[in-house]
C-alpha positions as CSV (number, residue, x, y, z in Angstrom):
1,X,87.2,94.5,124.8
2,X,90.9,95.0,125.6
3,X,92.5,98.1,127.1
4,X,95.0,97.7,124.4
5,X,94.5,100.4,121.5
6,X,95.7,98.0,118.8
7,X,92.8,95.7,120.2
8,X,90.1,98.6,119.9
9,X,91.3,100.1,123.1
10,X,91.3,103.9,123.8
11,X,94.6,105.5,123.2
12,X,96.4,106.5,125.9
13,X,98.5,109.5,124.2
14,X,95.7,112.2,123.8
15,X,97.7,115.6,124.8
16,X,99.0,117.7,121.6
17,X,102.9,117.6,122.4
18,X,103.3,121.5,120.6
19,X,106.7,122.3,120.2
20,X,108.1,118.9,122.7
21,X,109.9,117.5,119.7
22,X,111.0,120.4,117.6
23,X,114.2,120.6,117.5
24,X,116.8,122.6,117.1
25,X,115.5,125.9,118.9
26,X,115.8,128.2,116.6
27,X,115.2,131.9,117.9
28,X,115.9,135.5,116.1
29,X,118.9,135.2,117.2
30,X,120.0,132.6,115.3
31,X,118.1,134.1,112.0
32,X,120.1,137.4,112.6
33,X,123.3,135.4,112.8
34,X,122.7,133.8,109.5
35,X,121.5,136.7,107.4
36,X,124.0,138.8,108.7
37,X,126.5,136.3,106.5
38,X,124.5,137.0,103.8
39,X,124.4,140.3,103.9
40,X,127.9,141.0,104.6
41,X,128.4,137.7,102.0
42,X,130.8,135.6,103.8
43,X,129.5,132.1,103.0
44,X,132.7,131.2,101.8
45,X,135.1,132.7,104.4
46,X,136.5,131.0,107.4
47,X,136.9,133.8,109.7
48,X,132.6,133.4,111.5
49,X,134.0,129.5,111.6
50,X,137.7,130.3,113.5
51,X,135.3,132.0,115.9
52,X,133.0,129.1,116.1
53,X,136.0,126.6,117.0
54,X,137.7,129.0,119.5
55,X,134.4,128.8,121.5
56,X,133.8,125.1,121.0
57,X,137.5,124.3,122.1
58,X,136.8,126.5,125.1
59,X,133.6,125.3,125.9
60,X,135.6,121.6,126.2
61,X,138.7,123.1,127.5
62,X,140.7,121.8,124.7
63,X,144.1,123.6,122.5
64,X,142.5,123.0,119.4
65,X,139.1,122.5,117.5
66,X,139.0,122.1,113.5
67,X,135.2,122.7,111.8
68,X,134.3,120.5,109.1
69,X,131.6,120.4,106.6
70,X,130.6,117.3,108.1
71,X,130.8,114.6,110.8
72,X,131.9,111.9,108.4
73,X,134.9,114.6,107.0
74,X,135.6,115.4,110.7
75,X,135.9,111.8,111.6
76,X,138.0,111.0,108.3
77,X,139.5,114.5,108.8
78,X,140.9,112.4,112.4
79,X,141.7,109.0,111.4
80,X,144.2,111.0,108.9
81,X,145.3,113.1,112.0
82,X,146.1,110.0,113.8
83,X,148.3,108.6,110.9
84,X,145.8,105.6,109.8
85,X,147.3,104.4,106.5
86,X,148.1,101.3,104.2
87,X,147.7,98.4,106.0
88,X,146.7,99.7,109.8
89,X,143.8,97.9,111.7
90,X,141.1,100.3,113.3
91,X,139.0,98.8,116.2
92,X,135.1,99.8,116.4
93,X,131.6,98.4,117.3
94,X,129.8,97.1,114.7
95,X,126.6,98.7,115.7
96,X,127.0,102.2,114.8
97,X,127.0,104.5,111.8
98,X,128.7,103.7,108.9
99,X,130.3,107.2,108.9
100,X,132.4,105.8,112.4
101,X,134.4,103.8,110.3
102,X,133.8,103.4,106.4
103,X,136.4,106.7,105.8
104,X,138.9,103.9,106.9
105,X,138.8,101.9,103.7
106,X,139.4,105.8,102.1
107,X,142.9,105.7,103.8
108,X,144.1,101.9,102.8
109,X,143.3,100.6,106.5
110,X,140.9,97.9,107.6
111,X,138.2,97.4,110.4
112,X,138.0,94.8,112.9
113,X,134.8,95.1,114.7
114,X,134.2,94.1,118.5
115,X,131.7,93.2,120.7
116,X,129.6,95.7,122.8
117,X,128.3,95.4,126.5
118,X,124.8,94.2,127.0
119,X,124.0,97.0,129.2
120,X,125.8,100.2,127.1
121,X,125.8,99.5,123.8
122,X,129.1,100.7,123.4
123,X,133.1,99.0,123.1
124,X,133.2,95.9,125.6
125,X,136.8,97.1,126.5
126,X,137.8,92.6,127.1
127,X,136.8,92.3,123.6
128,X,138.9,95.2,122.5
129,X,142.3,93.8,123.9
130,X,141.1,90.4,122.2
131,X,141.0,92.4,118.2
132,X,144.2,94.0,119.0
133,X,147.0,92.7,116.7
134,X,150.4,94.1,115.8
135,X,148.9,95.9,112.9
136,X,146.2,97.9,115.4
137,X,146.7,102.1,115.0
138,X,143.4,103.4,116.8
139,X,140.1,102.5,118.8
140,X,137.4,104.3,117.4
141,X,134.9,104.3,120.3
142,X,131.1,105.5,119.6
143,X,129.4,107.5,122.4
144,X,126.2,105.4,121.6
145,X,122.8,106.3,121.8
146,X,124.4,108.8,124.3
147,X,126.1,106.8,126.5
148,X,129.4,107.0,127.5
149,X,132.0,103.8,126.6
150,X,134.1,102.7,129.6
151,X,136.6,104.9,128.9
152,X,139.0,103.8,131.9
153,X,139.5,100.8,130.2
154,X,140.1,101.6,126.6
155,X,142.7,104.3,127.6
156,X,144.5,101.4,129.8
157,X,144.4,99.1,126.4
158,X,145.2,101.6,124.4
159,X,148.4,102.8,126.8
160,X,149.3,99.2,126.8
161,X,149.5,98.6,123.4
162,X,150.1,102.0,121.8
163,X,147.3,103.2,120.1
164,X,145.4,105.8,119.5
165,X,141.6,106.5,120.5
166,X,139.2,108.8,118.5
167,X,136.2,109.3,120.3
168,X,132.7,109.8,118.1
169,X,130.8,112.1,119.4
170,X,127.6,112.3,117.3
171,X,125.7,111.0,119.8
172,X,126.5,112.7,122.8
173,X,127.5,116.1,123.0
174,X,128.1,117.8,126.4
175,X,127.9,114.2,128.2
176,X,130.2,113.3,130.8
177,X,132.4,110.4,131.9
178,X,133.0,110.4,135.3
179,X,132.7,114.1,135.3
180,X,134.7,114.5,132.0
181,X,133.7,115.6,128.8
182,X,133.2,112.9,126.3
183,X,135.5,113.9,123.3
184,X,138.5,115.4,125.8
185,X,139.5,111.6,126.9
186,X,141.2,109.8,124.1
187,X,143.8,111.7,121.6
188,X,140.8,113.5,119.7
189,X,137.1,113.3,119.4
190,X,135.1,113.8,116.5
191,X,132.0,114.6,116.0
192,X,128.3,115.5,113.4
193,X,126.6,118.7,114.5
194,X,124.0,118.3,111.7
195,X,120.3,119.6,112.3
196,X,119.3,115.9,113.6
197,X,122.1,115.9,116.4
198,X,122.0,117.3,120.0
199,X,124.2,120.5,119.3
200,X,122.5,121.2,116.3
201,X,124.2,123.9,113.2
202,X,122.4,123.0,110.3
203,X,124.9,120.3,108.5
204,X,128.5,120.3,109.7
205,X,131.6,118.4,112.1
206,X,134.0,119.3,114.1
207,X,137.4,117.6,115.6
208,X,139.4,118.8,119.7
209,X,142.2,117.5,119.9
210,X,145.4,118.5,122.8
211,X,147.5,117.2,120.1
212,X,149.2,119.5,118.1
213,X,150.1,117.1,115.3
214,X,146.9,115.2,114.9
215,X,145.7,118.8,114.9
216,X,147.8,120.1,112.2
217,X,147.6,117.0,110.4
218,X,143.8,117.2,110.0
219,X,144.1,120.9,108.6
220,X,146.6,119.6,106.0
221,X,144.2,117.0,105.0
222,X,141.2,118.9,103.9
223,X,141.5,122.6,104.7
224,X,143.9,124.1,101.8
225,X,143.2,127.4,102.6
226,X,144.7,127.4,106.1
227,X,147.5,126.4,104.5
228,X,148.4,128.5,101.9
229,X,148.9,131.7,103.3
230,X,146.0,133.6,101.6
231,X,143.7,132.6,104.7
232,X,142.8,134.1,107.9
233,X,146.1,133.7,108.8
234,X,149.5,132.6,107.6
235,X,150.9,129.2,107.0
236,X,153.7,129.6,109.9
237,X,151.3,130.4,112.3
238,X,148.7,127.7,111.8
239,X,151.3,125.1,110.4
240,X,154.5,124.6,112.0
241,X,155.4,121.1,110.8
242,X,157.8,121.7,107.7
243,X,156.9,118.9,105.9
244,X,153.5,120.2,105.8
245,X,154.4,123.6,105.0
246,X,155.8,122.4,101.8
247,X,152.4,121.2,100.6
248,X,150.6,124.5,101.3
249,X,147.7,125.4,99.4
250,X,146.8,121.7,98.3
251,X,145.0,119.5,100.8
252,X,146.6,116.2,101.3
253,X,143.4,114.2,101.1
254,X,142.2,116.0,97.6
255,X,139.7,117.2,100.2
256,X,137.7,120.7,100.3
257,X,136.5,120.2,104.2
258,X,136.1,123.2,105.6
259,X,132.6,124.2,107.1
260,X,129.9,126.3,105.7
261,X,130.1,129.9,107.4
262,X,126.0,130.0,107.8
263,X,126.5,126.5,109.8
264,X,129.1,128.3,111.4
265,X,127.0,131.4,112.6
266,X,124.4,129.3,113.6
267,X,127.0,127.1,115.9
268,X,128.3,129.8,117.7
269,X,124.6,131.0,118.3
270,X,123.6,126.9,119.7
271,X,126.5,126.5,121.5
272,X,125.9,130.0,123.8
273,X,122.3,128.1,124.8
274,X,123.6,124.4,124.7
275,X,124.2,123.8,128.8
276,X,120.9,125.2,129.4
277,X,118.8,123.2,126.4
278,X,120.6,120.2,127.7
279,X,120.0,120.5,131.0
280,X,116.0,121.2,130.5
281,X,116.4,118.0,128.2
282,X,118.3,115.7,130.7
283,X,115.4,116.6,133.3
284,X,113.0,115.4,130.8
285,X,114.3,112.4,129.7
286,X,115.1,111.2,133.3
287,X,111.5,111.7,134.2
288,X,110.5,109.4,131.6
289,X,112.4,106.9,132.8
290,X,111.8,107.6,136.2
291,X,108.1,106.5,135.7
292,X,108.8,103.2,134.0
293,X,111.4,102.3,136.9
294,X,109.6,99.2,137.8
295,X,107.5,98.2,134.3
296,X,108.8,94.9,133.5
297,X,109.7,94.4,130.0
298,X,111.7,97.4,129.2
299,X,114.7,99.5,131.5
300,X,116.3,102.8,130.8
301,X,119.6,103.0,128.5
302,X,121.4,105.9,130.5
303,X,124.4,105.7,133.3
304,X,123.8,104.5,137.3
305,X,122.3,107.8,139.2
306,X,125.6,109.5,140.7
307,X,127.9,108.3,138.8
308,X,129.3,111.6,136.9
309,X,128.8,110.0,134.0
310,X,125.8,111.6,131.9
311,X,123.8,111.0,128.4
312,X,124.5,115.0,127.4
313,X,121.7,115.7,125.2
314,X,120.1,112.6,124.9
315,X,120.1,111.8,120.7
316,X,118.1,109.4,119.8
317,X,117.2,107.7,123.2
318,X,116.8,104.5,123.5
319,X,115.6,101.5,125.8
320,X,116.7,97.9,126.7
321,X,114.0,95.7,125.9
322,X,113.2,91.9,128.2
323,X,110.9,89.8,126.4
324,X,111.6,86.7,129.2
325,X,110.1,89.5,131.5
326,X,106.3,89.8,129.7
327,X,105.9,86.5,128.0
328,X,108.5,86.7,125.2
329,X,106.2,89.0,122.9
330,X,108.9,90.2,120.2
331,X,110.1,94.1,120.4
332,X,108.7,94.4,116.7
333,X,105.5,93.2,118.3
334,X,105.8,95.1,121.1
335,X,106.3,98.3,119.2
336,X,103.6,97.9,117.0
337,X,101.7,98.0,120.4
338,X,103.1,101.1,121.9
339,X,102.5,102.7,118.5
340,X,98.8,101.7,118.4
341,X,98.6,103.9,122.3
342,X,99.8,107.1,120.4
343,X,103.5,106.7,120.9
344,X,106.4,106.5,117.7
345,X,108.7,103.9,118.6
346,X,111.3,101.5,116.5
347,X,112.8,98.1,117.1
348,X,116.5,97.9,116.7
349,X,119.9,99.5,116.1
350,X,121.9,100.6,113.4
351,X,122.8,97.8,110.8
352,X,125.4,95.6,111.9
353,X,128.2,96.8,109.7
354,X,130.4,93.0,110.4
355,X,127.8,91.9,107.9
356,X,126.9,94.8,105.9
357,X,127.6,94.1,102.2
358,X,129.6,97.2,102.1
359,X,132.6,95.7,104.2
360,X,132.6,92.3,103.0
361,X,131.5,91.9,99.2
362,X,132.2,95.8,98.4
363,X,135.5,96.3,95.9
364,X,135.4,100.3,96.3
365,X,138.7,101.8,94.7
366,X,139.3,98.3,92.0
367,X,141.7,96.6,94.1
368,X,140.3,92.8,92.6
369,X,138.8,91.7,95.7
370,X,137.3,93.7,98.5
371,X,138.7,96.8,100.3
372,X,138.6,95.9,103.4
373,X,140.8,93.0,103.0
374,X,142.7,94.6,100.4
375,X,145.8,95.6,102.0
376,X,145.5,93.8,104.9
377,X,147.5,90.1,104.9
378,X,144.7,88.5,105.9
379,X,140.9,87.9,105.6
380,X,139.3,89.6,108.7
381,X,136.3,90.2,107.7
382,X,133.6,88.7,110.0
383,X,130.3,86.9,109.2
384,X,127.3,86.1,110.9
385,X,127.4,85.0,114.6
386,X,131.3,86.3,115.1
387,X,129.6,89.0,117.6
388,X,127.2,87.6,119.7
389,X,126.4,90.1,122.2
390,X,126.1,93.2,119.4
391,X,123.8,90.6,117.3
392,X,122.2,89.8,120.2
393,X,121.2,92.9,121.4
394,X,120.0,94.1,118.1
395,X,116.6,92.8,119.0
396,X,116.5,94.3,122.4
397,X,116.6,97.6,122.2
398,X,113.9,99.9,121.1
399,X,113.7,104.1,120.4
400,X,111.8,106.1,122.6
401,X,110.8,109.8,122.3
402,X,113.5,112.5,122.6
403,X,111.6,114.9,124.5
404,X,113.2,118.8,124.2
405,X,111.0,120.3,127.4
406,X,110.6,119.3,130.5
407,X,106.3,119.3,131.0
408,X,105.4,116.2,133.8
409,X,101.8,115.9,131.9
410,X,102.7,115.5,128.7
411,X,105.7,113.3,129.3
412,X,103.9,111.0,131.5
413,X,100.9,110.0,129.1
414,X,103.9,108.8,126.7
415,X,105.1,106.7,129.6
416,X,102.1,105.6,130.6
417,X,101.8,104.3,126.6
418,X,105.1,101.7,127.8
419,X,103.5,100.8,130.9
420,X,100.1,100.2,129.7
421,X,102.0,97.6,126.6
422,X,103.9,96.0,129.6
423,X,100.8,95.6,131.6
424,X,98.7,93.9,128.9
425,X,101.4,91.8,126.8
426,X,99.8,89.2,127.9
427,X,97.2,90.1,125.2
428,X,99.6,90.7,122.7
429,X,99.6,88.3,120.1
430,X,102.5,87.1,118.0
């Protein structure tokens, strides 16, 4: 008989993980936080959400931090910020979330995807400077999976040509880049805290920005009532661009963005605990990896050791699968395998937006043909085979489990799930 549980094999994950995967923590603290807006009914304030961004600008040591309702309004809420209009190209990977670029087509710009790096995931800075054109505004690099992009080299292309960076953050709150928190590097960062995501309110976004304009900007956009007077505070003192003052208490966008005051409570409650969460996390996650150091078939998706660079909290981690290492058995095969030993795992990545229906067929707002060519001068969009690297790697990565606590035994039975696959692939059939 074979070892392999798909095979009749015995399983190898047999421990009861408890509370490993639940996530976010959620402790009487953060139940007094919310019924205390309830009881004091303030769902609809912003004054529990000013507090909120005050500590999550401090916690980044960033001027300025603006909550949203969610990550895709905070992102949109950014690209407006950074002056993204009629006719402007936006640089991003095409393996990411539609909610890292889609809000462009909202705003009359266009998307040019790039390549990634084999080894990342994220922005291949060399294919970058090849997309940029005269029309370019802003990089939009994603944080992938975790890990940081080369952000040394997307700040030199984006000095060199003038344009601006926002940084998505979804993925990795509280990582680092070379000691530097991701979201403080280009000109804002932006960011879902929903109850899926590594800081974890409930549903919600937030932008940090040291820029006073794309800060100011972004409230105009979506946050009427910080404009017009009746808020927390008054228009002068939150909005000092005249022009914007004179469209005070109407958001520029026709958006209502502003974030729910229960997600809010909840924040400021997360936040307090985040480090220490994320740290028990990092330990976890590196242990895993640790153990399959030397399997063949699969390595770790996560920075060089000592590097300063870090994966923060580690949302949805992922691995780098090598077929040509263990007999070219497919990762859907493989998968299937690990699955059978006890273990949830998934093939792939997000869908590759370059040829996603949604950016080349899609005519959104009735322009006659499709919006993301609409207002551009020429057809950009990109088919089939234009990426190879990001199509590539689309069928060598694979999830792994996202482990919350830091428990050797329990962790390494789900390791030794990988290992046994890698062992016996030569069993697998295709």
């Amino acid at each position: 008989m074979s070892e392999l549980a798909i095979y009749g094999g015995p399983q190898t994950v047999t421990n009861n993980p408890g509370d490993m995967f639940d996530w976010p923590i959620i402790t009487d603290e953060d139940e007094s936080a919310v019924i205390n807006i309830l009881k004091t009914r303030r769902m609809s304030g912003i004054d529990v959400t000013m507090e909120f961004e005050r500590e999550f600008a401090e916690y980044h040591g960033i001027e300025y931090s603006l909550a949203t309702n969610n990550g895709t309004a905070a992102v949109h809420s950014a690209m407006f910020g950074c002056g993204i209009g009629v006719g402007d190209e936006v640089i991003c990977q095409s393996s990411t979330f539609w909610a890292s670029v889609l809000p462009v087509l909202n705003l009359g710009g266009t998307v040019v995807f790039s390549d990634i790096d084999k080894n990342t995931l994220t922005l291949d800075p060399i294919d970058v400077e090849r997309k940029i054109s005269k029309k370019t505004k802003a990089i939009i690099v994603v944080h992938y999976f975790g890990h940081p992009t080369d952000m040394d080299q997307i700040m030199d292309i984006a000095k060199k040509y003038d344009v601006k960076v926002i940084e998505d953050v979804s993925h990795a709150h509280g990582g680092l880049y070379k000691g530097r928190l991701l979201g403080t590097i280009g000109d804002v960062g932006a960011m879902s805290v929903m109850s899926e995501k590594g800081l974890a309110i409930g549903e919600g976004g937030i932008l940090i920005t040291n820029n006073r304009q794309i800060y100011e900007r972004a409230i105009a956009f979506g946050h009427y009532e910080r404009t017009s007077g009746f808020g927390a505070r008054t228009s002068s003192d939150l909005i000092e661009d005249k022009e914007l003052q004179r469209f005070a208490g109407t958001p520029l966008g026709g958006f209502k963005y502003r974030m729910h005051q229960m997600s809010s409570a909840i924040g400021r409650v997360q936040l307090k605990y985040y480090n220490q969460r994320m740290r028990e996390i990092q330990k976890a996650m590196n242990y895993f990896w640790d153990l399959l150091e030397n399997v063949p078939g699969i390595k770790a998706h996560r920075p060089e050791p000592d590097c300063g660079s870090t994966m923060g909290g580690w949302y949805m981690p992922h691995g780098i699968y090598c077929p040509e290492e263990i007999g070219g058995i497919s990762v859907q095969k493989y998968c299937e395998a690990v699955r059978s030993e006890g273990v949830y795992t998934t093939p792939g990545m997000n869908e590759l937006l370059h040829i996603s229906p949604i950016f080349n067929d899609a005519d959104i707002y009735g322009h006659g043909q499709p919006t993301r060519i609409a207002n551009s001068s020429n057809d950009i969009r990109q088919r089939l085979g234009s990426l190879p690297v990001c199509e590539f790697m689309a069928n060598r990565v694979f999830s792994v489990p996202w482990f919350k606590h830091y428990r050797p035994d329990v962790i390494k039975q789900y390791a030794d799930a990988f290992g046994k696959v890698s062992q016996f692939a030569a069993e697998i059939e295709q």
